[in-house]
N, C-alpha and C positions, 0 to 999 in steps of 0.2 A: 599964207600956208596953202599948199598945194592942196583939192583932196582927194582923196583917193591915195595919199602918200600912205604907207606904211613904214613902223619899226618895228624893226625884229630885236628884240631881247634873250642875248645869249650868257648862260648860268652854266658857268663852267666850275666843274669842281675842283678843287685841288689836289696839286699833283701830290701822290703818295711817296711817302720817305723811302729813298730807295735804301735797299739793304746794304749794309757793305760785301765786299767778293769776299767768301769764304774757301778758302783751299781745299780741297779734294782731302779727303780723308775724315773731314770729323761731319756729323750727322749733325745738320743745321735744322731747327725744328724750329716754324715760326709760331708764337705764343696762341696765335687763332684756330692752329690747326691741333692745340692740344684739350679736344675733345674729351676724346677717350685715354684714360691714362694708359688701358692697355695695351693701344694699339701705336704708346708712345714708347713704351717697352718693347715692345715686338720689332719694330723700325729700328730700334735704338740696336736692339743685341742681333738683330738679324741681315744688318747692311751691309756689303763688302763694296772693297776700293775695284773698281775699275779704271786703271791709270797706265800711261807709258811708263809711271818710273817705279811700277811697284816692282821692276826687275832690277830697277839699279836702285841699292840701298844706299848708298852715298847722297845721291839726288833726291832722294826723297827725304833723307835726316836734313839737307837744307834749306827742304821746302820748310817742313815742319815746321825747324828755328824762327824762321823770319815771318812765319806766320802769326798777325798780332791774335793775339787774346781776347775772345769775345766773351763776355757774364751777360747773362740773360735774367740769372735770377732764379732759372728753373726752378720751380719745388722739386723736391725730392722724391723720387716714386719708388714705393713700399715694391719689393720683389712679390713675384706671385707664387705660391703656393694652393696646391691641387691638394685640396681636402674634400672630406666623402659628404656627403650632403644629407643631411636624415630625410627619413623618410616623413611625408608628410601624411595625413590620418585620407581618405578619401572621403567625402562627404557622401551620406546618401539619397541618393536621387529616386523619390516615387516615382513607382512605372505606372503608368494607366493604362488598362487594354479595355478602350470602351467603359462598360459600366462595371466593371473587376477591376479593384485595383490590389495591389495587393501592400501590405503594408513593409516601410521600409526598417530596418531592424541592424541590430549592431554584426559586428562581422563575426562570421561561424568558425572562423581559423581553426578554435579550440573547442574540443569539445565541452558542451553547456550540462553542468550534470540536471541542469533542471529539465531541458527539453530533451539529452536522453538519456534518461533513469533507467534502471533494471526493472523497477514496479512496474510494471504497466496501470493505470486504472482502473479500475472495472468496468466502468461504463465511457462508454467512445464521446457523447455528448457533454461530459465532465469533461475528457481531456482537451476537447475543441474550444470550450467555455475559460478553461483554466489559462490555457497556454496561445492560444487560435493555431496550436499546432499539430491537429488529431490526425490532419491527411497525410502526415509522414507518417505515421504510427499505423497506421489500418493494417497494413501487410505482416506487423509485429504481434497483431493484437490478437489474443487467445481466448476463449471463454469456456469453462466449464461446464459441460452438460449433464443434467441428470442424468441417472441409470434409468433403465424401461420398470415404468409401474409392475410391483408382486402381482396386484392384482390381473395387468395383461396376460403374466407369464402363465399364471396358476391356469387361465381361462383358455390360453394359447394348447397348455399341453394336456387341459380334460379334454378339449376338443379334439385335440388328435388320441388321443387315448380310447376316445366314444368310438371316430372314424374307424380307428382298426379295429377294434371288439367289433362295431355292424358287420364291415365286410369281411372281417374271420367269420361272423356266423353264420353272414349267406352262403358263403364258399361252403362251410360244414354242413349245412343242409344242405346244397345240393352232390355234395358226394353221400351222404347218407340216406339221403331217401327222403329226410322226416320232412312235415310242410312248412314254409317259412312261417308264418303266425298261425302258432297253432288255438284249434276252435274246438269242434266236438270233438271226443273222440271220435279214430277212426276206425273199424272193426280189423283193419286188415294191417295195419301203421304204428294202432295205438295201442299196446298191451295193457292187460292186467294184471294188478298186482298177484289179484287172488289165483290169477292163469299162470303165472311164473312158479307158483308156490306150490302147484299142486303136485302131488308124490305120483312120482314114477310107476306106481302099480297101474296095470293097465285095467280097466273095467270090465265086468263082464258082461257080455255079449248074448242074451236071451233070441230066442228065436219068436220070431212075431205071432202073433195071434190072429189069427183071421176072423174069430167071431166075435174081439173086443173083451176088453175083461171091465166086470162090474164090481163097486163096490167105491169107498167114501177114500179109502185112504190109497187104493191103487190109482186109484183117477187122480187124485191131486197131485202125487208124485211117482209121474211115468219113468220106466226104468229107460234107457238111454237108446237109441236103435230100437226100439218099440212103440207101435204106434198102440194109443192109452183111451178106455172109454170113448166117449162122446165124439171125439176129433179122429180115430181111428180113419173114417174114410175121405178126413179131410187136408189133413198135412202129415207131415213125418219129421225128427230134430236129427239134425247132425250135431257130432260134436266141434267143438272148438278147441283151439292149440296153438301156442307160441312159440316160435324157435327163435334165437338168436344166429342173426346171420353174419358169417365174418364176411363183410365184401371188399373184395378187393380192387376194385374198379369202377366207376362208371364213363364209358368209351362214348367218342360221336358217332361212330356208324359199327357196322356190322362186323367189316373186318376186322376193325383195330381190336371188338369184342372177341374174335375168332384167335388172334394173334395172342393176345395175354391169355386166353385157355390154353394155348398149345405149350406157354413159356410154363406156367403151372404146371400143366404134365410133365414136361420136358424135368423141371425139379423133381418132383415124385411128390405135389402135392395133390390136393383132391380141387375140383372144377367143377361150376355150376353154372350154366347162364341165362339170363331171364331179357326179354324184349319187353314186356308189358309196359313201362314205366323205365324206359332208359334201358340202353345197351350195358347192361350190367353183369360181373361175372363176382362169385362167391367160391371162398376158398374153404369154406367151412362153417359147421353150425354144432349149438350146444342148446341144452333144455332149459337154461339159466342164463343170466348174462356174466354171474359170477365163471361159470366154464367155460364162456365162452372166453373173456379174459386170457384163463389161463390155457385155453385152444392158440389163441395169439401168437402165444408167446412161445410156443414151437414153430411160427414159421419167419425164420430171420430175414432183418433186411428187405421187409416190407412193410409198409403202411397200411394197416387193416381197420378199417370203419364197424363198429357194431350195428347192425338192424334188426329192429326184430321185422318176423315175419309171420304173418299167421288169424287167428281172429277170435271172435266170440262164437258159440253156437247158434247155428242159424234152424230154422224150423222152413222148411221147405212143402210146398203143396204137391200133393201125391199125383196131381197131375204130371208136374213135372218130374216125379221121382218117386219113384215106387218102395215100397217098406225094405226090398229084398234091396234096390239100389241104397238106400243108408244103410242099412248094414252092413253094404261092401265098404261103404265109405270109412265108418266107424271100425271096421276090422283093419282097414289100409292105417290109419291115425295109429292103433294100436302096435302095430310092426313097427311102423316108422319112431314110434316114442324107444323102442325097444334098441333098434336097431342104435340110431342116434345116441342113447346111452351108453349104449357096451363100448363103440367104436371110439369116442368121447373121452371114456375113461380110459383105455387102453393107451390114445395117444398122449395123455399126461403120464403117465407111468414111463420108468426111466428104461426098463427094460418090459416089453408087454408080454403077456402069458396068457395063456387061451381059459376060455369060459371055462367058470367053475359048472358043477353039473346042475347047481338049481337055475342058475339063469338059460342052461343051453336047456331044460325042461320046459321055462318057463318061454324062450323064444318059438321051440318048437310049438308048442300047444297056441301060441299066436299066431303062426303061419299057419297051421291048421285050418282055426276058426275064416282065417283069410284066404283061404285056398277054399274054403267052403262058400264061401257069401262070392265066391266071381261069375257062377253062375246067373246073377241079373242083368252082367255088365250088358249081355244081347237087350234085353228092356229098354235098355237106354236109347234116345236116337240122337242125329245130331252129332252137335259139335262134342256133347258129353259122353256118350261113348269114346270118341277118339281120343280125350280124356282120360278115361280110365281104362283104358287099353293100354296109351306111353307110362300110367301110373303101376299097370301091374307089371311092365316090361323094366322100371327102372329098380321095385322091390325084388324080383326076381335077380338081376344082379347085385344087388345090395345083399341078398342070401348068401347067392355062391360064392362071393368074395367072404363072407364071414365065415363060411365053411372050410376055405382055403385056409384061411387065417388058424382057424380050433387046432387043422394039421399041421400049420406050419407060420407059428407064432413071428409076424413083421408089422412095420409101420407101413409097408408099401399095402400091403393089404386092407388096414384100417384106414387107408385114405382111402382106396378105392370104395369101402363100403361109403363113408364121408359124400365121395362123388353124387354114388348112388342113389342114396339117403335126398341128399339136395335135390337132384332132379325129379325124386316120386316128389315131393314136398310141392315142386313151381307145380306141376301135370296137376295134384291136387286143389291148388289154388287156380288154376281154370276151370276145372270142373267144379266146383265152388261156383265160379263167375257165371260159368252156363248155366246153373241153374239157380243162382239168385233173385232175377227179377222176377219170379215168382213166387217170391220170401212171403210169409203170411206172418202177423202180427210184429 
């Protein structure tokens, strides 16, 4: 044996059964390729003949014939029918975002009357707790609030109630004059009772004594404008008096004081105006504050403040004022009460009528006494003569206007005397002032 010889061994398979020829026309389906029964249906009903003799029908009915008969055996394949397919449920799938997950739950198709109720809960951490579903709810969720505590309300509107009583009362002080917290009395601000009450009869007027009068019960109780015993050459007393002032104004400057005097005239009421204390103008005065009320209330359509104006008796040292200067003084006080009264009462009266003859006796014998005592006014130096100078120049019109009146009964007249009246009253409260700081006791 050769070596290096080799045998090759060849394994041949056997030859495959051939088919028999099948004639054109019928759908040959070999047993291996029926897989899919549907796509044995589908071949089966969807083949057509591609032939020369599908034109000649004779040739083809003798194909047919002579073609033998093949059984294969096929099973039977069930026709198909296209029915709906239900729906299957979707499983649910936990989403994870990081460390939030949220939990997976059945499907919300229909509404859940448990997660959404009409009730709401009360409280938002019940309904997170109950359901784990309070974050759809927040935007739904309502809560009840108390009302504001009585007790804020009550506190809320004394305080505003306090607030506007303070600032109405400052406001009313300073259009009236009076001081915001009041202290002592003040002699010029502050009345007295017993000073409003005192009757109208004017005092009488003694002429002074130059050698002093003696004796227990003159000396304790010196007659008025008379200087008394022991003090004879060391002081002298003026009297004291309160009017009630109607003011109708207090202005910022000078002008706007000048303007409302003129809109007063211009009415035909009566005009007074004082600088001491505020650019102030007065539309009238009474011996009361009851009169003066009803003084008020004839001038319409304005807003009229009451003041009083005026003071206590002061005792004045004879250096600065001589026996014969109170006197003038006290005679001026006694015109001015006179005067103020007639004109007063006239303007309440619905139709006025001139003085009966005891008051025009009783005026005249006033101006008298006062036309007598002006003689000191030269005594005087100083600012207080020029004082009682504008004082005897404004009772001098206060006359003539009342004279005008006796003949020729109006209201325009009684205002003028009104005018008058006021302006002796300011002139005397300067001359007052000028010789105050020398007040003894």
């Amino acid at each position: 044996m050769q070596p290096k010889a080799r045998m090759t061994i060849r394994i041949e398979q056997p030859a495959k059964p051939k088919l028999p020829t099948t004639p054109f026309g019928h759908a040959i389906v070999s047993k291996e390729k029926l897989d899919d029964p549907y796509d044995e249906a589908i071949e089966t009903e969807f083949t057509t003949l591609n032939s020369p003799y599908q034109d000649d029908i004779h040739a083809l009915e003798e194909i047919i014939r002579k073609t033998e008969t093949v059984n294969w055996n096929m099973p039977s394949v069930p026709s198909i029918r296209v029915t709906s397919v239900p729906s299957l449920p979707i499983p649910s799938v936990p989403v994870t975002n990081r460390d939030r997950s949220v939990p997976s739950g059945p499907s919300y198709d229909e509404p859940d009357e448990g997660r959404w109720s009409v009730v709401l809960p009360e409280d938002e951490e019940e309904a997170e707790s109950a359901g784990g579903n309070g974050w759809y709810n927040r935007a739904m969720h309502s809560r009840e609030e108390n009302g504001p505590s009585w007790g804020r309300v009550f506190l809320s509107v004394a305080a505003a109630v306090g607030t506007g009583a303070l600032f109405g009362y400052i406001v009313l002080s300073l259009f009236t004059g009076e001081p915001l917290f009041p202290g002592k009395p003040n002699e010029v601000n502050s009345p007295s009772i017993q000073a409003s009450s005192e009757p109208n009869l004017a005092p009488t007027v003694k002429e002074p004594s130059t050698t002093g009068v003696s004796g227990s019960t003159e000396s304790t109780n010196p007659v008025k404008g008379e200087v008394s015993g022991e003090n004879a050459s060391a002081s002298v007393q003026i009297d004291g008096d309160i009017y009630y002032m109607l003011q109708y104004g207090v202005f910022q400057n000078e002008d706007s004081m000048e303007t409302a005097v003129g809109q007063l005239r211009d009415k035909g009421y009566a005009s007074a105006s004082e600088i001491k204390d505020g650019y102030r103008v007065y539309v009238g005065m009474a011996r009361s504050r009851d009169e003066a009320e009803l003084l008020a209330t004839q001038i319409r359509d304005t807003e009229i403040y009451i003041k009083p104006l005026g003071g206590e008796p002061i005792t004045v040292s004879s250096d600065m004022l001589s026996a014969g200067g109170a006197e003038f003084m006290n005679a001026s006080g006694s015109l001015m009460r006179k005067l103020a009264q007639y004109s007063g009462n006239g303007l309440l009266e619905k139709q006025p009528q001139a003085l009966e003859a005891t008051d025009q006796a009783a005026l005249q014998e006033a101006q008298r006494l006062w036309q007598g005592a002006q003689a000191s006014i030269d005594q005087m130096g100083g600012s207080a003569a020029e004082d009682a100078r504008a004082l005897v120049l404004a009772l001098n019109s206060a006359l003539g206007s009342m004279t005008e009146f006796n003949q020729e009964p109006s209201r325009f007249h009684l205002w003028n005397v009104q005018s008058a009246v006021m302006k002796a009253l300011i002139s005397d409260q300067e001359l007052r002032t000028a010789i105050q700081p020398s007040v003894v006791g």
